[in-house]
C-alpha angles and dihedrals in degrees: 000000000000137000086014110253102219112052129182122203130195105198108212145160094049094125095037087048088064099041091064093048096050089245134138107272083236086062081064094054099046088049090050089063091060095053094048088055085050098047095041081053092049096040091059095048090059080054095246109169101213138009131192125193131179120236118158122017120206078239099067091069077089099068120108093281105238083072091046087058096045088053090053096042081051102058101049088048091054084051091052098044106024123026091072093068082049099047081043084068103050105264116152107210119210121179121210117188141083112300099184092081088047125090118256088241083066105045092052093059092050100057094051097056091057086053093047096052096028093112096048122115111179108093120342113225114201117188130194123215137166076005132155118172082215091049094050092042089054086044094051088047087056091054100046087043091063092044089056090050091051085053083242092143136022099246090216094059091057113132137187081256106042075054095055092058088070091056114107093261110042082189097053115119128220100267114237101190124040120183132187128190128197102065097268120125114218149078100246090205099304125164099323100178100042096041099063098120108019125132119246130230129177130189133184094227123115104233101246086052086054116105147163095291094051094050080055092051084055098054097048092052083048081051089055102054129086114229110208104153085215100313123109133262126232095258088046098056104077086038 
């Protein structure tokens, strides 16, 4: 299908896209806000469905910590000044991550948000935040683990989608295109699970250079690409 209807972002460069202006690496976050409101506007204008970006890794905890507090005072302060013209538009916000590391104020908010939004349909924007793909594997293994326990399931009729249902966003769709910004060419623990067949795109762009026509260059080479989720194509089968 296209545009592909469930899109991934790793949203990196911030702190490089302030290095080479001289800035404060938190300038880089803070413009990085800005491009996250302008690409969530302009993916539901191409009519994507549901788009996951990744925010804040379970990883990042190990930053210097005066950036680590900024991220987290960010963050709030995004929520405070800039999710209402989203939800105006009919963004649902979902947040995937670890809250127990996270302060009670936040949560709060947080939680708020997702009720707030809950009955929007336009794009659903899912961030993750405080988030590992290992750790919500290993979540989603405790859970099925006390079900089991409660004889809630027979253990030899598990499948990958039964599985699935114990990740942190039950609605959460496998993700067919997965782009990273920045230059760098890996996954960092993203969405593991959920990623398993996406395709991968990487661009040199530090993500608050990244804009609308960026986003498009992504799509074509997505439009280009044969999804065969390890079957074989016609041309390949009398290879």
């Amino acid at each position: 299908m296209f545009p592909p209807q469930n899109i991934a972002i790793i949203m990196d460069g911030n702190g490089r896209w302030a290095k080479k202006r001289k800035l404060a690496r938190r300038e880089g976050h803070k413009e990085g806000v800005k491009t996250l409101k302008k690409i969530v506007k302009y993916a539901a204008k191409k009519n994507v469905k549901s788009l996951t970006v990744y925010a804040f890794s379970t990883e990042n905890w190990k930053r210097p910590k005066s950036e680590v507090n900024f991220l987290l005072a960010l963050m709030k302060k995004t929520m405070r000044e800039e999710v209402d013209e989203l939800l105006a538009e009919g963004v649902k916000i979902n947040f995937l991550g670890r809250k127990d590391a996270l302060s009670k104020k936040l949560i709060k908010e947080i939680e708020l948000i997702e009720i707030k939004s809950r009955k929007n349909n336009n794009l659903v924007l899912n961030i993750a935040f405080n988030y590992g793909g290992r750790a919500e594997i290993v979540d989603a293994a405790k859970k099925l683990f006390l079900d089991y326990q409660d004889n809630n399931f027979d253990l030899d009729e598990l499948s990958c989608e039964d599985f699935g249902d114990y990740l942190y966003q039950q609605d959460l769709k496998n993700i067919e295109l997965l782009i990273r910004t920045g230059g760098e060419k890996r996954l960092s623990n993203f969405l593991l699970w959920q990623a398993a067949y996406a395709e991968l795109y990487f661009t040199d762009k530090y993500w608050p250079d990244f804009g609308e026509a960026d986003f498009d260059l992504a799509l074509k080479d997505f439009k280009k690409r044969e999804r065969r989720f390890g079957g074989l194509n016609d041309g390949d089968k009398n290879a």
